[in-house]
C-alpha positions as CSV (number, residue, x, y, z in Angstrom):
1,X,27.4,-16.4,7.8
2,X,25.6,-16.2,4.4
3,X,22.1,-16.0,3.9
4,X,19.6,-16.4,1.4
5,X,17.2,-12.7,1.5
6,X,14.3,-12.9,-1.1
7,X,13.1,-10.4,-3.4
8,X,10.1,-10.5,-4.0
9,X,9.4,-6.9,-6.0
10,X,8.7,-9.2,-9.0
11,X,5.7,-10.6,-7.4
12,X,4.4,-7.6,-6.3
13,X,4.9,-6.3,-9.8
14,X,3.1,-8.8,-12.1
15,X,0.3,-8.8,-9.2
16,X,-0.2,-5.0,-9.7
17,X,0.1,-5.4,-13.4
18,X,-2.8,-7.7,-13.8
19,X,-4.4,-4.9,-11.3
20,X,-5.1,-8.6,-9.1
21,X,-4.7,-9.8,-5.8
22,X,-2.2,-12.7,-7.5
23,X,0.4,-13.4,-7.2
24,X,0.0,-12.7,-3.8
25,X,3.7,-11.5,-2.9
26,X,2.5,-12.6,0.9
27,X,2.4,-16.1,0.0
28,X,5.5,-16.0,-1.6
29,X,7.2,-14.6,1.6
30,X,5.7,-17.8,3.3
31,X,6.7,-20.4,1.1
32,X,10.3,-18.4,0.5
33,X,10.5,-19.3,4.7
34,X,9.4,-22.5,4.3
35,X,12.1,-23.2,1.7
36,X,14.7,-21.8,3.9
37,X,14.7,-17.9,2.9
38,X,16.0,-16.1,6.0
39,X,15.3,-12.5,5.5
40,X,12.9,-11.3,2.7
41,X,13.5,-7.8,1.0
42,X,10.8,-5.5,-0.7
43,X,10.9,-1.9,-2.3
44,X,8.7,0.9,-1.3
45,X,8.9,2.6,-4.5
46,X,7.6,5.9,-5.4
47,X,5.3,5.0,-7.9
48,X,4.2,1.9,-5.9
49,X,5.0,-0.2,-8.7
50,X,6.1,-3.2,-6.7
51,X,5.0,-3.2,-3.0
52,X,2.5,-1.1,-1.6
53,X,2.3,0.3,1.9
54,X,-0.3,-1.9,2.9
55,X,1.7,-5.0,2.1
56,X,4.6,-3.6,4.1
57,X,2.2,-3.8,7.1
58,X,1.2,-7.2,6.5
59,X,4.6,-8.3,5.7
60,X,5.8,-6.9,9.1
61,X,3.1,-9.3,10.7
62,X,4.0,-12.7,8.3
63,X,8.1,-12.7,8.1
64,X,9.5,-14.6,10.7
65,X,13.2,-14.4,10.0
66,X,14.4,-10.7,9.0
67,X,12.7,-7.9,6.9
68,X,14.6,-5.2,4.9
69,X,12.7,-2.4,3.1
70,X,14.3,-0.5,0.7
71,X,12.9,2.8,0.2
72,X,13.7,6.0,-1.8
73,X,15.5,8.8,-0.1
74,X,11.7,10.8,1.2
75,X,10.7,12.0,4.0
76,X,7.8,10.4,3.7
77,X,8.9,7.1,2.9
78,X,10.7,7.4,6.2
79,X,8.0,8.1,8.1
80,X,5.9,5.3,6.7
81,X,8.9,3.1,7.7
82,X,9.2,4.4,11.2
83,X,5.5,3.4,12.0
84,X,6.3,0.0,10.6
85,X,9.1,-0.4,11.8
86,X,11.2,-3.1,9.7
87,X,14.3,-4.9,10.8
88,X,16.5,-2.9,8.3
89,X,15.5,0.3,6.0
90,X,18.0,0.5,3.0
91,X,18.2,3.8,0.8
92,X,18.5,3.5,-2.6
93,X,18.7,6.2,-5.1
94,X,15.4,8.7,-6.3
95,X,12.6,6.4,-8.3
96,X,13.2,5.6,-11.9
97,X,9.4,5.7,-13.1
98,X,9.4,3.3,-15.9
99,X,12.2,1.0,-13.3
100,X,11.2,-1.2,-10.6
101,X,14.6,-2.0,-10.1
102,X,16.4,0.0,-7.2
103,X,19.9,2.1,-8.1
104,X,22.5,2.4,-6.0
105,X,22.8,6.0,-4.0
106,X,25.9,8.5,-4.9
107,X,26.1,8.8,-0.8
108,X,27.9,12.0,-1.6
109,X,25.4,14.1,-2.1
110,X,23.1,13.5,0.7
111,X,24.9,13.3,3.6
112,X,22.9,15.8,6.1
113,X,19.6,14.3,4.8
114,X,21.5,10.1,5.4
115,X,23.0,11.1,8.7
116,X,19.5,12.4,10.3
117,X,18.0,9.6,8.8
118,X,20.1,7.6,10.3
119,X,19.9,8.4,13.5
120,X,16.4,8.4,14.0
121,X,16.1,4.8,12.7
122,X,18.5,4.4,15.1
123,X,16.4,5.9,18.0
124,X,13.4,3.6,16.4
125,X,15.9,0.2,16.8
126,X,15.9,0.1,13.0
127,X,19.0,-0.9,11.2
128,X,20.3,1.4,8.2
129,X,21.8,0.3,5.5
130,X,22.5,1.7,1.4
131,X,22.5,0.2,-1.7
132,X,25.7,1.4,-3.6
133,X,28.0,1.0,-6.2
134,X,30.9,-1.1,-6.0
135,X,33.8,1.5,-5.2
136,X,36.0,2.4,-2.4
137,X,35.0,5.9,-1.8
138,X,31.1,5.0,-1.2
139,X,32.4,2.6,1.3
140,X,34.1,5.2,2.9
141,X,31.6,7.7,2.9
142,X,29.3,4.8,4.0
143,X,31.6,4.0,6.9
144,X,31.5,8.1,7.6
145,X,28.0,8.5,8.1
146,X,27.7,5.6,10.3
147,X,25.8,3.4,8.6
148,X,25.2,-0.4,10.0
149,X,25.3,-2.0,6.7
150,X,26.0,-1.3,2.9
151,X,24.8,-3.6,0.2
152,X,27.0,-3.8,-2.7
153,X,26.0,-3.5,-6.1
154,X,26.5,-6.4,-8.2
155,X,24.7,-5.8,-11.5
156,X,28.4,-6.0,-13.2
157,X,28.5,-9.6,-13.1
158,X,25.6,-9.7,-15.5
159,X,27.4,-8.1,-17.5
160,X,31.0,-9.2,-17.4
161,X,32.0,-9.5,-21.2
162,X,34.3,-13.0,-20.4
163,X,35.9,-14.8,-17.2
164,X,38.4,-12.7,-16.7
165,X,36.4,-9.5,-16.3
166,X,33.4,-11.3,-13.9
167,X,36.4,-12.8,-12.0
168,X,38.1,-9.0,-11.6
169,X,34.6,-8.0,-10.3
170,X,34.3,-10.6,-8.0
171,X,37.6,-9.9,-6.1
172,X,36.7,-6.2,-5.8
173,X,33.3,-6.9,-4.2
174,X,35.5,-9.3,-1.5
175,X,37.8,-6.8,-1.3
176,X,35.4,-4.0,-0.7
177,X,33.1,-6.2,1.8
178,X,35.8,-6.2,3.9
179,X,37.0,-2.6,3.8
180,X,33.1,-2.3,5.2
181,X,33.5,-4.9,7.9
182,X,36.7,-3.1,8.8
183,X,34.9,0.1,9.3
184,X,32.3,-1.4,11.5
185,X,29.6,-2.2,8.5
186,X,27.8,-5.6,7.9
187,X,27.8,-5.9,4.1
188,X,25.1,-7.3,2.1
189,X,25.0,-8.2,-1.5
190,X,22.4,-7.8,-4.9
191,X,22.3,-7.4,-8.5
192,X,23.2,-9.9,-11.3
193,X,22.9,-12.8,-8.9
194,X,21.1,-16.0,-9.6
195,X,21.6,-19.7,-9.7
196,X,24.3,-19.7,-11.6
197,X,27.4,-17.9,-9.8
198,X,25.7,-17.8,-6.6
199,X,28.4,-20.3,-5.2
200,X,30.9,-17.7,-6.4
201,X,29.2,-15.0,-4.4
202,X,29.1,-17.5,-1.1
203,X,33.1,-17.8,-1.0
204,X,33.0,-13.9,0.0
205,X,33.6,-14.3,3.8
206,X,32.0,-11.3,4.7
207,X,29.1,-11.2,2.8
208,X,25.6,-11.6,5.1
209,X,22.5,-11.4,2.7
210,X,22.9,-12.4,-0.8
211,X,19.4,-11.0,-2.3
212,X,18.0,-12.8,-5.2
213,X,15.0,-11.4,-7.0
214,X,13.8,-12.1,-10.6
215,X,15.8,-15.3,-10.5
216,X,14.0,-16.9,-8.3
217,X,10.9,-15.8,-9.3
218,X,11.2,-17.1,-13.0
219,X,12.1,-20.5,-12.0
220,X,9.5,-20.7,-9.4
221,X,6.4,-20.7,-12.4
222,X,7.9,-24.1,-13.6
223,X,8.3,-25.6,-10.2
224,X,7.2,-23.6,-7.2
225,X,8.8,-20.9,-4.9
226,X,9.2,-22.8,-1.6
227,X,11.7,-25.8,-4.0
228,X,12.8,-22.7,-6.0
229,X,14.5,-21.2,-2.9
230,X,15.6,-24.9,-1.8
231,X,17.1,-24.9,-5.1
232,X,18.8,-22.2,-4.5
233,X,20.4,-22.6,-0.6
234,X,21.3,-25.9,-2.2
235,X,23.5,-24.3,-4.1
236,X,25.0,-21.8,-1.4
């Protein structure tokens, strides 16, 4: 079953830009529910650039449907998210300063550090998952470690250079969603994803979240975020 999981980084970044309290990223995660959102996503990112601690803990309060944190491979990150205690904690590759925008993790060179993390969000009743680039052998090594999810790395379709290259990419991320589901992963999906091939993403049968981000939040100046994410399911 697909679901629509809101970004909303881009909130919490022009908020901390302007050095304000708006846009208030809080209200956003309200409205998103309102409009149908059902699981919100945020990044804990080293440099705070886009959510802050503080609004972690609030947002563990306000979400009603599913929260997943993404976070930076730290110990201290971790421990901030094991007081919290999100629904999911996804690792995503060491902080690019001048970047809000997570990378996907090479799972191959962290694997003693992933595994212990994983097993004491485990302990906690915290789901793991990692963000990760679209190829067989991350799965794999994904699927080793024990992780409950992956999400996929879809940044490519952005980028395709003509239909035939965006439709090649779209077969390998079905393809590799279900080489996850077949080693006991839920899959999730972001990157490159917006109103405009997000029906493409939805005929992936094995696909849970499909996380929209800066999307969303563009259209949502002209006509509001709660009928910006109606807009959006609409179109699932």
């Amino acid at each position: 079953m697909h679901r629509l999981a809101v970004d909303i980084d881009p909130i919490a970044f022009v908020r901390n830009s302007f050095n304000d309290k708006y846009p208030d990223p809080i209200q956003a995660v309200v409205l998103a529910e309102l409009g149908g959102a059902e699981s919100i996503v945020a990044y804990l990112h080293d440099n705070q650039k886009t959510v802050k601690e503080t609004d972690i803990v609030l947002l563990k309060h306000i979400v009603k449907t599913y929260l997943n944190i993404r976070c930076n491979l730290t110990e201290e990150n971790v421990r901030k998210l094991l007081r919290i205690k999100p629904d999911m904690v996804t690792f995503v590759a060491p902080g690019e300063l001048h970047d809000i925008a997570p990378h996907p993790l090479n799972v191959d060179m962290y694997p003693t550090q992933l595994q212990d993390f994983i097993i004491e969000l485990r302990t906690n009743g915290i789901l793991s998952s990692v963000l990760i680039e679209p190829q067989v052998e991350q799965v794999k090594l994904a699927g080793k470690l024990e992780f409950d999810y992956v999400e996929l790395d879809a940044t490519g379709l952005a980028n395709a250079e003509d239909m035939d290259s965006e439709i090649a990419l779209l077969q390998e991320l079905d393809n590799l969603s279900l080489a996850a589901n077949k080693l006991g992963m839920g899959v999730n999906i972001s990157g490159g994803i917006g109103y405009d091939n997000i029906r493409d993403i939805t005929k992936m049968e094995n696909i849970e979240d499909i996380i929209v981000g800066k999307p969303l939040f563009s259209k949502s100046l002209a006509i509001g975020f709660e009928q910006a994410v109606r807009d959006l399911i609409a179109l699932m």
